[in-house]
C-alpha positions as CSV (number, residue, x, y, z in Angstrom):
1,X,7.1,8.5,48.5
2,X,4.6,11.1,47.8
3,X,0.9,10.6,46.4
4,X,2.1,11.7,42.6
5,X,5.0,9.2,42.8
6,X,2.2,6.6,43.6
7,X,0.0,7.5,40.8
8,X,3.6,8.3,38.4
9,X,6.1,5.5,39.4
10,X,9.4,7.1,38.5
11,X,10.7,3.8,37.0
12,X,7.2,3.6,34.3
13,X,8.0,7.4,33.6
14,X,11.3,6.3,32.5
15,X,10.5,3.5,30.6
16,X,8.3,5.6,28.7
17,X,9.8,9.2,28.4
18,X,13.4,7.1,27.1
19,X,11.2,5.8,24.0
20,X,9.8,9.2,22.9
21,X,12.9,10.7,23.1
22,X,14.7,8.5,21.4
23,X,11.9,8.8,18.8
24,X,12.1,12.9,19.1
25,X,16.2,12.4,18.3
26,X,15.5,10.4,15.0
27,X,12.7,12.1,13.4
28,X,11.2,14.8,15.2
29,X,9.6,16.5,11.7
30,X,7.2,13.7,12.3
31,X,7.2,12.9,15.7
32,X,3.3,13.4,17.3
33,X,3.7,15.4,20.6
34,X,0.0,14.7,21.7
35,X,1.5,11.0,22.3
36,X,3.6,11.5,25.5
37,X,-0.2,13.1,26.9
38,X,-2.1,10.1,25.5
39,X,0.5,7.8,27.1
40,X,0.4,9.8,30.8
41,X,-3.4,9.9,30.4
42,X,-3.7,6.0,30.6
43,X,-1.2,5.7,33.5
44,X,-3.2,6.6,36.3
45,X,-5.7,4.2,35.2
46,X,-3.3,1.2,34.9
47,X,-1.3,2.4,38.0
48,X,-4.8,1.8,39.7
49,X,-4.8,-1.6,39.6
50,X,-1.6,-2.1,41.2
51,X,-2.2,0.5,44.3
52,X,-5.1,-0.9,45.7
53,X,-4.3,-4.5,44.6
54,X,-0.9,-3.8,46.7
55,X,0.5,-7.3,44.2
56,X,3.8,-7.6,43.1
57,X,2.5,-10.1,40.3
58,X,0.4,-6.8,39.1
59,X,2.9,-4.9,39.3
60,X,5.7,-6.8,37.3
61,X,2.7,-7.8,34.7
62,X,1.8,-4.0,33.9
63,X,6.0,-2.7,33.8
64,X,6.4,-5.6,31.5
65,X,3.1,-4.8,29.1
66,X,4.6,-1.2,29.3
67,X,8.0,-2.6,28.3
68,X,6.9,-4.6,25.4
69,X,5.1,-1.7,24.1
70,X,7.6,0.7,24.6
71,X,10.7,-2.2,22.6
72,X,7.8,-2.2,19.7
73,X,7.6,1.3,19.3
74,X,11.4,1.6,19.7
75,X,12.6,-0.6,17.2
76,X,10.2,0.6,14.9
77,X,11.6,4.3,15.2
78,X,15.1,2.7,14.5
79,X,14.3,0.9,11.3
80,X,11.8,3.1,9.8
81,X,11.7,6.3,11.5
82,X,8.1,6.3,12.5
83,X,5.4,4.9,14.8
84,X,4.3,1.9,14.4
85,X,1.7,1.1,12.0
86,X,-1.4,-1.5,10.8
87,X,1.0,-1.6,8.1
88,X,3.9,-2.2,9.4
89,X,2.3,-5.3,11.4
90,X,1.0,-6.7,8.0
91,X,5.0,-6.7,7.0
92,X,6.1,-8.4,10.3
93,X,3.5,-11.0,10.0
94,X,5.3,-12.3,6.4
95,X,8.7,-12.2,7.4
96,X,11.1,-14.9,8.2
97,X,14.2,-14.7,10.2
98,X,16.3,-14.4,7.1
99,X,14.1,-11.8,5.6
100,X,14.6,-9.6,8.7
101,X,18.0,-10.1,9.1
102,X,18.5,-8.8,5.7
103,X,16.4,-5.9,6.1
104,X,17.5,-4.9,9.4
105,X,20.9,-5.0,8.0
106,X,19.8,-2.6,4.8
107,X,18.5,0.0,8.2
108,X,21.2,-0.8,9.8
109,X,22.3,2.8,12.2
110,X,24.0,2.9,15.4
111,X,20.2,3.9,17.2
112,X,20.4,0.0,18.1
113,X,22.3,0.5,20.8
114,X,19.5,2.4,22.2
115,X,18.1,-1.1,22.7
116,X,20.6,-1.5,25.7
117,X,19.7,1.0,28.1
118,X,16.1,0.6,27.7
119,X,16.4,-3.0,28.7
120,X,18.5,-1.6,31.8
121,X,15.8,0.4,32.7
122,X,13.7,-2.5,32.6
123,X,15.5,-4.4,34.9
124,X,15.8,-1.5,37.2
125,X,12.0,-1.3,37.1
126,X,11.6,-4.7,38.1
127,X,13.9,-3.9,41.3
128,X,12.0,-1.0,42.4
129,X,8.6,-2.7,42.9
130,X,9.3,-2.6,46.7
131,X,9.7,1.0,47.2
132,X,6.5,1.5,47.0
133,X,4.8,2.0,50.4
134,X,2.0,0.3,52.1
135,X,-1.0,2.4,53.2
136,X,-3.1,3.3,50.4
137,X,-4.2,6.8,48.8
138,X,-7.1,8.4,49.8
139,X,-9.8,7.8,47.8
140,X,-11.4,11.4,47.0
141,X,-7.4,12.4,46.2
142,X,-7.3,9.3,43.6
143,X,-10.7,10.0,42.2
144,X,-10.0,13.9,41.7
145,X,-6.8,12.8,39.6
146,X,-8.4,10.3,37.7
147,X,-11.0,12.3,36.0
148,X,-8.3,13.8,33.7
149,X,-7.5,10.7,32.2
150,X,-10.8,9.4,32.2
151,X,-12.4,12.8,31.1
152,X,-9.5,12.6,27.9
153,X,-10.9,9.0,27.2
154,X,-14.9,9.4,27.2
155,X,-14.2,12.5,25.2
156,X,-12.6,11.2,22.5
157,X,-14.8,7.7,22.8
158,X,-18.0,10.0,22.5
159,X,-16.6,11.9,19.6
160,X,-15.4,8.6,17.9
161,X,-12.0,8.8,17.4
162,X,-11.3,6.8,20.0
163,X,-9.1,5.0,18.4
164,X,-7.4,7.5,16.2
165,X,-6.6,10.2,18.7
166,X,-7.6,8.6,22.5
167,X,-5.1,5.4,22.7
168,X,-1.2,5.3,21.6
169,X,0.1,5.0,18.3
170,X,0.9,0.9,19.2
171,X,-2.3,0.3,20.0
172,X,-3.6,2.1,17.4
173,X,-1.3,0.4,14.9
174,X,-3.1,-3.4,16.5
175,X,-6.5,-1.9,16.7
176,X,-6.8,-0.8,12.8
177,X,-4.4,-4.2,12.0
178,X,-7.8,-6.1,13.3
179,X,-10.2,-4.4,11.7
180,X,-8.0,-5.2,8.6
181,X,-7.9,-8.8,9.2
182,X,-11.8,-9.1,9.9
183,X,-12.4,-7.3,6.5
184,X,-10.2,-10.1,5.5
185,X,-12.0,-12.4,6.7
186,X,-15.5,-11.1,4.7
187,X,-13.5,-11.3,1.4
188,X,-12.3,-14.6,2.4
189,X,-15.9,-15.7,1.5
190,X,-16.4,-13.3,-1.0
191,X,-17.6,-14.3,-4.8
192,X,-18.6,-12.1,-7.5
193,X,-21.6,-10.2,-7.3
194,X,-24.4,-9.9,-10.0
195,X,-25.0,-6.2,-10.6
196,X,-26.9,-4.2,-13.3
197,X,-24.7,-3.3,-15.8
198,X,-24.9,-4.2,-19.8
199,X,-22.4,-3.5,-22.8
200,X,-23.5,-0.8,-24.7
201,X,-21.6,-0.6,-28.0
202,X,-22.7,-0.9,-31.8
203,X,-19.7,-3.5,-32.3
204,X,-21.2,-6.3,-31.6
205,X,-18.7,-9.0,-32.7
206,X,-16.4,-8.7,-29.6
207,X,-14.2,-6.3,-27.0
208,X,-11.2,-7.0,-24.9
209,X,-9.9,-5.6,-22.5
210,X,-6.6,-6.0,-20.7
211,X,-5.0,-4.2,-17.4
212,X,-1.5,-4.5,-17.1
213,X,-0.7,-4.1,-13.1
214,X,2.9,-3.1,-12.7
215,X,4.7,-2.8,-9.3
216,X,6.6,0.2,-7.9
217,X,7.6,1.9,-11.1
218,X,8.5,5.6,-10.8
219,X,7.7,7.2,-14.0
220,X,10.4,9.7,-13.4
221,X,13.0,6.7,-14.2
222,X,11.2,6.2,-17.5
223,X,12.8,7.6,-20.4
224,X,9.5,7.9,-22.1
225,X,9.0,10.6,-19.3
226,X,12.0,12.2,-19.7
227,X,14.1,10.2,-17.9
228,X,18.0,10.6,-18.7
229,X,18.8,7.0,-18.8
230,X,17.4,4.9,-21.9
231,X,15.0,2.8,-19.6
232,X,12.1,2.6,-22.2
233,X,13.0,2.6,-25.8
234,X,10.5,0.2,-26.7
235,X,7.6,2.5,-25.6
236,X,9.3,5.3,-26.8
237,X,9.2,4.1,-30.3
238,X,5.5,2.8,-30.4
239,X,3.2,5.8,-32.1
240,X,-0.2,3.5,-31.1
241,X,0.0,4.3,-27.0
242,X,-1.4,7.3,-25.0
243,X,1.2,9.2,-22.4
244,X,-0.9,9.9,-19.1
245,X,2.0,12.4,-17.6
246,X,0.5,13.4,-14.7
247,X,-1.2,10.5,-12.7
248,X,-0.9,9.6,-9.3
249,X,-1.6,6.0,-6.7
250,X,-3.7,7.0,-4.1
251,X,-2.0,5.0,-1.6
252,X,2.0,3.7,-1.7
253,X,1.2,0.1,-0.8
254,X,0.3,-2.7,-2.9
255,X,-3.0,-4.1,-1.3
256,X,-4.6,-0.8,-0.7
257,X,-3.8,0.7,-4.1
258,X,-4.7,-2.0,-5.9
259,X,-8.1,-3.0,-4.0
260,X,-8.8,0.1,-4.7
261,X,-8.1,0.8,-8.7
262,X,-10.5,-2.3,-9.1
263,X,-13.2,-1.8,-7.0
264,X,-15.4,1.7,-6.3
265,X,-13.9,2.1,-3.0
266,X,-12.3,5.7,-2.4
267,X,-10.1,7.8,-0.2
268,X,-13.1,10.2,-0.8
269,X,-16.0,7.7,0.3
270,X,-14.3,5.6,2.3
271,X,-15.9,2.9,1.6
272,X,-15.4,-1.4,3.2
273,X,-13.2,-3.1,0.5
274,X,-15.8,-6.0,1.3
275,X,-18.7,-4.0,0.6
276,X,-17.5,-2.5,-2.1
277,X,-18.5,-3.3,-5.9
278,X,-15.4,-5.0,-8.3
279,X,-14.7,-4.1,-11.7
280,X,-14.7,-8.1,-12.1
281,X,-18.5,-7.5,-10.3
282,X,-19.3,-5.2,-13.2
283,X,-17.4,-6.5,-16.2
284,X,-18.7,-10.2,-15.2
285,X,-22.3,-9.0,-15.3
286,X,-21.9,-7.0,-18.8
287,X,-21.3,-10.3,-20.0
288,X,-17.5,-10.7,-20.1
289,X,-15.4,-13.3,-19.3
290,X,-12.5,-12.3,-16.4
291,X,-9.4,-13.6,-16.4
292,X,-6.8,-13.0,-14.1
293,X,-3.1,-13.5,-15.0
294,X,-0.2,-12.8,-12.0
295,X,3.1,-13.4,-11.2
296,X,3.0,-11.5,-7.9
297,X,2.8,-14.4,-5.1
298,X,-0.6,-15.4,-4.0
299,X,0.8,-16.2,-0.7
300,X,1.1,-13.3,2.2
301,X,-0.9,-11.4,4.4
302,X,-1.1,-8.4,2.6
303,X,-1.9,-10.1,-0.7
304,X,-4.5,-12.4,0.3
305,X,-7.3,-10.0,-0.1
306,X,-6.1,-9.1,-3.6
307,X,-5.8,-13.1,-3.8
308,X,-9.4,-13.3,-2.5
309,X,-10.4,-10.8,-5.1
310,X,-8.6,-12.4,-8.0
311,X,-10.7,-15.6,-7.3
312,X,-13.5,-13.9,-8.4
313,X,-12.3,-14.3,-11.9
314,X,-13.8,-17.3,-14.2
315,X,-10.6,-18.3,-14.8
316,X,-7.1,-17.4,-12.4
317,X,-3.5,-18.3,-13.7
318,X,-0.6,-17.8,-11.0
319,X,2.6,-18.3,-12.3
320,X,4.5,-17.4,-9.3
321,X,5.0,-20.4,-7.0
322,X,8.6,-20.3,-6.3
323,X,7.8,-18.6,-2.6
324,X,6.8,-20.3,1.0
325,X,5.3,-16.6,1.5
326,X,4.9,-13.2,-0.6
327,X,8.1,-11.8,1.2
328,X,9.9,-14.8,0.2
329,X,9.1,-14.2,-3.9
330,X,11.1,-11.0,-3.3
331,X,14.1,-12.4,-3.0
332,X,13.6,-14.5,-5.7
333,X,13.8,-14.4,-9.5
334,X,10.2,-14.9,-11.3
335,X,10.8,-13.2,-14.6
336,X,7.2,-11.3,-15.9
337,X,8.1,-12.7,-19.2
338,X,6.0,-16.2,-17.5
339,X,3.1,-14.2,-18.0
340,X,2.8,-14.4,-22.0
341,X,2.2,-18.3,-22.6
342,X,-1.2,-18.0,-20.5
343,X,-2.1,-14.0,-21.7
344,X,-1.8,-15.6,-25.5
345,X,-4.0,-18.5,-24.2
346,X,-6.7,-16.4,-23.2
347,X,-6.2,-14.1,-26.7
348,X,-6.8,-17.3,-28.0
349,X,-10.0,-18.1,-26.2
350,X,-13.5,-17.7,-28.3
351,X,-15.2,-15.5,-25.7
352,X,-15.8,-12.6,-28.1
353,X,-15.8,-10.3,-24.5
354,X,-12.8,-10.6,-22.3
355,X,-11.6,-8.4,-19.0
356,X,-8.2,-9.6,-18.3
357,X,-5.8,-8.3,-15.1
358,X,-2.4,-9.0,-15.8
359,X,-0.2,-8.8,-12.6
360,X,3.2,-8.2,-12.8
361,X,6.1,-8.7,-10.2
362,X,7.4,-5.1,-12.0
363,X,10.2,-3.3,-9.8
364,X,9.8,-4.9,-6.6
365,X,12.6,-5.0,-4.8
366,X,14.9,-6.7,-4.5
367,X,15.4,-4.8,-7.7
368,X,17.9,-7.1,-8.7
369,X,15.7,-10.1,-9.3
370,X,13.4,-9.0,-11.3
371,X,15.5,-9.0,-14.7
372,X,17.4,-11.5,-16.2
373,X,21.2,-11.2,-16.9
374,X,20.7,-10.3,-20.6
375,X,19.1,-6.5,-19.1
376,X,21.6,-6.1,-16.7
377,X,22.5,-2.5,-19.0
378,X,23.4,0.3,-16.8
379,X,26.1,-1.6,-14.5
380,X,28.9,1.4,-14.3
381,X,28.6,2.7,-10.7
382,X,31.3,3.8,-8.1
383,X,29.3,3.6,-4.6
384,X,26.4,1.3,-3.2
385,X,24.3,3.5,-3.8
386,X,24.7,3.9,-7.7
387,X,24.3,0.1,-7.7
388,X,20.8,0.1,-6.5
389,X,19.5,2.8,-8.8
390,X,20.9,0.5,-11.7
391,X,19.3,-1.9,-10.4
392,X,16.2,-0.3,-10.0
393,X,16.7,1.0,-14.0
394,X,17.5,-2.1,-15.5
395,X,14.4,-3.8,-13.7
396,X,12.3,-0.5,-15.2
397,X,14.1,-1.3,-18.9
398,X,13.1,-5.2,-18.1
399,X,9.4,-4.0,-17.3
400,X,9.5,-1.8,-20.9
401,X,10.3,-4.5,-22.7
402,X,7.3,-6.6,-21.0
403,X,4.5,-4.5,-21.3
404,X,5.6,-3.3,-24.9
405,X,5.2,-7.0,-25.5
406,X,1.6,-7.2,-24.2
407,X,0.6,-4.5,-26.4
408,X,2.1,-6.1,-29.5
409,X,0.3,-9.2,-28.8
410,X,-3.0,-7.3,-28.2
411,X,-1.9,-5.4,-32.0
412,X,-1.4,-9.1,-33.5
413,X,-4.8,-10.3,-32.3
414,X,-6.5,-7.1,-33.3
415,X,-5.5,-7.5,-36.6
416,X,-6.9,-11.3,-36.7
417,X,-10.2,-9.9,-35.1
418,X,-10.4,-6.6,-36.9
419,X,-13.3,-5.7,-36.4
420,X,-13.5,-6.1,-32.6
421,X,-12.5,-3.6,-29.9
422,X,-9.2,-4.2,-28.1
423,X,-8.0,-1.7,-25.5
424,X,-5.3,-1.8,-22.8
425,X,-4.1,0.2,-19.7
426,X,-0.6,0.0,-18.0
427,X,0.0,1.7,-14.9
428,X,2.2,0.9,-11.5
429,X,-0.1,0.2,-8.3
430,X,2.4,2.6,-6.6
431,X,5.6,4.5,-7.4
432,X,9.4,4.3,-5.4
433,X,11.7,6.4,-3.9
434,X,15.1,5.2,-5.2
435,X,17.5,7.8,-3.6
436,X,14.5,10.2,-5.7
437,X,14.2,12.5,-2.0
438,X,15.1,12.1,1.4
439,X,18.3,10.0,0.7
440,X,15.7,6.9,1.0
441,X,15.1,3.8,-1.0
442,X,11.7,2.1,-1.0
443,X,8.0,3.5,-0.5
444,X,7.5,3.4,3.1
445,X,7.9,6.6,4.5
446,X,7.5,9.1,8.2
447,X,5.6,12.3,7.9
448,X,5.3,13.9,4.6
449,X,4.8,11.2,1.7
450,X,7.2,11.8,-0.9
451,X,6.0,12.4,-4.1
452,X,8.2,9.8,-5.8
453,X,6.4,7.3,-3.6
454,X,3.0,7.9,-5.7
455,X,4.0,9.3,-9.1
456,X,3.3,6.1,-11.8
457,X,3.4,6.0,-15.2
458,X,-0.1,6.1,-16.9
459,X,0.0,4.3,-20.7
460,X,-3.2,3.4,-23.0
461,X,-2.9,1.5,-26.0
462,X,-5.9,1.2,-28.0
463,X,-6.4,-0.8,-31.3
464,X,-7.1,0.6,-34.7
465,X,-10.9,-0.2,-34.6
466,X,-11.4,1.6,-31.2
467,X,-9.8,5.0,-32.9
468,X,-12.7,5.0,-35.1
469,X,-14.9,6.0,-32.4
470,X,-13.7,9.4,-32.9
471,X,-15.8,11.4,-30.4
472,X,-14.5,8.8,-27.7
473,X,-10.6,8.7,-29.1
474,X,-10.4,12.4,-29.3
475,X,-11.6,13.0,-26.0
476,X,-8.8,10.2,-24.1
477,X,-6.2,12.6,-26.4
478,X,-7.3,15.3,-24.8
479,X,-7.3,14.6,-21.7
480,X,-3.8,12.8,-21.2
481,X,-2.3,16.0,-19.5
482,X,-5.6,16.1,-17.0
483,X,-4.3,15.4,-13.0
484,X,-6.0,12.0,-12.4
485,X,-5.9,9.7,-9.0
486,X,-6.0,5.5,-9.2
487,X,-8.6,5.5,-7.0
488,X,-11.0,6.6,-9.5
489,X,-9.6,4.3,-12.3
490,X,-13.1,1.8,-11.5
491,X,-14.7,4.2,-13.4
492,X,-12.0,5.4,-16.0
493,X,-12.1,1.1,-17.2
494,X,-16.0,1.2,-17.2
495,X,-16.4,4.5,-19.0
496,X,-13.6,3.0,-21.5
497,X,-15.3,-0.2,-22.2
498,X,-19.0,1.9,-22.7
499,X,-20.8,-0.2,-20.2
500,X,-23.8,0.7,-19.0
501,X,-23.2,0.7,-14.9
502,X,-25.6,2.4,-12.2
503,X,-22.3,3.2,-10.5
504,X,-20.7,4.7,-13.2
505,X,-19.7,8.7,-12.4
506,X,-18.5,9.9,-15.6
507,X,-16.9,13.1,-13.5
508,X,-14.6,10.2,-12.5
509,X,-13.2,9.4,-15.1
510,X,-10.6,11.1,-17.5
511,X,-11.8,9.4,-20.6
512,X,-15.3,11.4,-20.4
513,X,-15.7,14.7,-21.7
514,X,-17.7,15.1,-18.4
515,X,-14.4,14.8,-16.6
516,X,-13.6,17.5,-13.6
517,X,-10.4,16.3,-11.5
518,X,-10.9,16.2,-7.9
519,X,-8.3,17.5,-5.6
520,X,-5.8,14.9,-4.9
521,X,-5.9,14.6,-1.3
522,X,-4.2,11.2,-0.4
523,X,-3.3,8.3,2.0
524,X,-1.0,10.5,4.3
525,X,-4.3,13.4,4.2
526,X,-2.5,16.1,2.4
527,X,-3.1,17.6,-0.7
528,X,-0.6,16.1,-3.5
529,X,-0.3,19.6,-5.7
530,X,-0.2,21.4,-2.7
531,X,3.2,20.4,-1.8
C-alpha cells in the first residue's frame, strides 16, 4: 500500500464519495461541490491519529464517526433533498416515532434503498483495518501533505467563516444548532425590558391594538387575492380592512419569522434574538398592557423561544394543551375558534391601552385538522394530490372565517369605546408551497426558496375613530401596493400605534410617509424580486 493510500484509505474514500453522490443523483441544482474538498481536507488530519497510533480501536472509532456522519447526511438528502441543517435538527429533536413514521412515509422514494449499500460499505470498512501496513510514513512526507488541509482550515478560521465555509455541512448544521440552543438559553431568563418609549397621541381616553399571527397561509389561495376558489368571502365582503398585496416573511419558519416580526432584529442587522428589543419591551414601557393569546403549542424546541418571549406579556392565555410536544398538536385538532372567549375577556378589560398577540394554529399542517367538519367545502378531487390542496383551502376558508371574526369583535368594542383608537394587523408568519412549484408540499425547501414559501397575506383593519387621523389613514392607503418584508413590521406596529421609540426608523415602515422599501434579500441570501 502506497503513502496516499495511507493518508486516503480506500474504504473512508468510499464511505464518503457513495454519500455525495447519492446526494449529486437527487438534487444536484443544489448540491455544494466545495463539500467533497472540505470533507478530503479534514481526512488527512483524522487519518493522522490512526497512522502513528498504529490502533485498531482508533481506527474502528474514526470509520464509525465517519459513518454516522455520512447515514445523517444521507438520509437527509432522501427525505428532503438537501444537506442537513440547524433546522432540520430543531425538527428531529420534537419528533416521536409515530411522527416520523408518518412523515417518512409522506417522502417516501425508492433512494432508501441506498441505505443498504452504504451500510455494506461500512462493514467492509471495518474488515479492511488490517491491510494497512506496519512501518510508519516519513515524517517530512506527512508534514508536506498536511499543510493543505491545515492551510484550508487556518484560512478560513482567520477569515471567520470557519464554520460556514471550513467544516462539512453536518457539522455545520450541529455547530449553528448550538449556538441556537445557547441563545435559547439567554431568553430562557429573559423578562421584559424597560425602554424609553411614550404614547404620543391627542386621544387620550384609550388605544388597542391587536396582531393576529396566522400560520402558513399562502395568499395566492385566498380569494381576496384573486384566488379561484371561494376561500375568503368573509374578507371579501368587509369594506373597513386594508389589502397589503405585496408582502413577504423574511424567513419560511415559524420561530425565526416570528422572533423576528416582534422584536428589531433583521436579516439586514443581524442582530442576537436575545439582545434584541421586543415590541412587548416597547409597547409595555408606553404604558400598555400586553396580552398574549395562542393556540399554537407552547411545548417544542422550536417554540420555546417564541414561548419564552410570550412570557414577557402581563398576562399569557394558551389554549392549546392537547399536545405532549409542538409536533404532536399537529396532528391534532385545536380549532382557532378557542381563541375568542379569552380575546373578548381582554376587550373587556378596563386597561384603556392594550397590545394584544393573537396566535393562531392557521394552516399548519396537517391541513386537515385545523377545520371542523362544518368547512370541509371543497371536497371533489380525483388524485391525492387534489385532496391535500382541499385540504389546505378549506383550512384557509376556516382561517377567513376566524380572523373576520376578530375584526368584528374589535368593530363591536369600538363602537362601545368610540372614542378610543382600535387597530388590527393580520398576516401569516410564513407562506406554503401546496403543489404551488416544484411539485412540493410544505415550506422546507433545497436551493432556490420558492416564492410561495414566503408570499403572506398582509390585512389592516382599523376603526372608525382611527380614519379620522386623516394624514395618517391616507398615507396606510397609499401605501398598500408598496413591497414590504416582516422583518421590519417592529417598526410598521410602533409607527401605527404613534409611539414615541428611540428605535423607531420610520424608513421601516410602510405606514410612514417617510417609507423607502429596502431590497428584499432573504433567508436563502437572494434577492426576492430578482427571481
Amino acid at each position: 500500500m502506497n503513502f496516499l493510500q495511507r493518508i486516503f484509505p480506500l474504504p473512508l474514500l468510499l464511505l464518503i464519495f457513495f454519500v455525495q453522490a447519492v446526494a449529486m443523483l437527487i438534487n444536484f441544482d443544489v448540491y455544494d461541490t466545495r463539500e467533497i474538498a472540505i470533507v478530503l481536507c479534514w481526512v488527512p488530519i483524522f487519518t493522522l491519529i490512526h497512522y502513528y497510533s498504529q490502533s485498531k480501536i482508533v481506527y474502528y472509532v474514526l470509520i464509525t464517526l465517519f459513518f454516522i456522519e455520512g447515514l445523517l447526511t444521507l438520509i437527509h438528502w432522501i427525505i428532503l433533498k438537501g444537506p442537513l441543517t440547524a433546522s432540520s435538527l430543531f425538527v428531529l429533536l420534537n419528533t416521536n416515532l409515530d411522527e416520523a413514521t408518518d412523515f417518512v412515509q409522506l417522502k417516501f422514494n425508492y433512494y432508501y434503498l441506498m441505505v443498504l449499500p452504504y451500510f455494506g460499505l461500512f462493514f467492509y470498512a471495518l474488515k479492511k483495518q488490517n491491510t494497512i501496513i506496519e512501518q510508519q510514513p516519513k515524517n517530512y512526507l506527512y508534514a508536506t501533505f498536511l499543510l493543505l488541509p491545515i492551510g484550508f482550515v487556518t484560512e478560513n478560521y482567520v477569515n471567520d467563516r470557519f464554520v460556514r465555509k471550513g467544516v462539512p455541512q453536518t457539522i455545520e448544521a450541529f455547530i449553528s444548532f448550538a449556538e441556537e440552543v445557547k441563545s435559547y438559553n439567554k431568553l430562557k431568563k429573559r423578562t421584559v425590558q424597560q425602554v424609553d418609549a411614550k404614547l404620543n397621541i391627542n386621544h387620550t381616553k384609550g388605544n388597542t391594538f391587536v396582531l393576529i399571527l396566522g400560520e402558513s397561509a399562502n395568499r395566492n389561495h385566498l380569494s381576496v387575492y384573486g384566488y379561484s376558489k371561494e376561500t375568503s368571502p368573509k374578507l371579501k365582503k368587509r369594506s373597513d380592512i386594508i389589502i397589503y398585496d405585496d408582502v413577504v416573511s423574511a424567513y419560511s419558519v415559524t420561530f425565526k419569522s416570528v422572533l423576528s416580526m416582534l422584536t428589531n432584529s433583521t436579516i439586514e442587522n443581524n442582530l442576537n434574538i436575545d439582545e434584541a428589543v421586543s415590541l412587548i419591551d416597547v409597547f409595555h414601557s408606553a404604558g400598555f398592557k400586553t396580552y398574549w393569546i395562542s393556540n399554537q403549542s407552547p411545548i417544542g424546541v422550536w417554540d420555546n423561544a417564541i414561548y419564552n418571549l410570550a412570557q414577557t406579556s402581563d398576562q399569557v392565555v394558551f389554549v392549546n394543551k392537547f399536545g405532549n410536544s409542538s409536533f404532536e398538536s399537529t396532528y391534532l385538532a385545536s380549532f382557532d375558534e378557542m381563541i375568542f372567549e379569552p380575546l373578548q375577556t381582554v376587550l373587556q378589560d378596563d386597561k384603556k391601552n392594550r397590545f394584544v398577540v393573537v396566535h393562531l394554529m392557521g394552516s399548519h399542517s396537517s391541513y386537515n385538522k385545523r377545520y371542523p367538519s362544518t368547512f370541509n367545502k371543497f371536497n371533489n378531487h380525483s388524485s391525492d394530490k387534489e385532496q391535500l390542496i382541499n385540504e389546505y383551502d378549506n383550512s384557509i376558508l376556516y382561517n377567513d372565517y376566524i380572523v373576520d371574526s376578530v375584526f368584528t369583535m374589535l368593530n363591536n368594542a369600538a363602537n362601545k369605546n368610540q372614542h378610543q383608537l382600535f387597530s388590527s394587523i393580520y398576516l401569516s408568519d410564513h407562506s406554503e408551497n401546496v403543489y404551488d412549484e416544484n411539485n412540493h408540499v410544505g415550506h422546507d425547501y433545497a436551493g432556490t426558496m420558492p416564492k410561495s414559501n414566503v408570499e403572506i397575506p398582509f390585512v389592516l383593519w382599523v376603526s372608525e375613530e382611527f380614519k379620522q387621523q386623516e394624514l395618517v389613514y391616507q398615507t396606510i392607503v397609499k401605501n398598500k401596493n408598496q413591497p414590504f418584508v416582516t422583518d421590519d413590521l417592529f417598526h410598521a406596529i410602533i409607527d401605527l400605534n404613534q409611539i414615541d421609540y428611540i428605535g423607531l426608523n420610520q424608513k421601516c415602515s410602510v405606514f410612514n410617509t417617510n417609507y423607502i422599501p429596502r431590497k428584499r434579500v432573504l433567508e436563502d441570501g437572494r434577492d426576492y424580486d430578482l427571481n
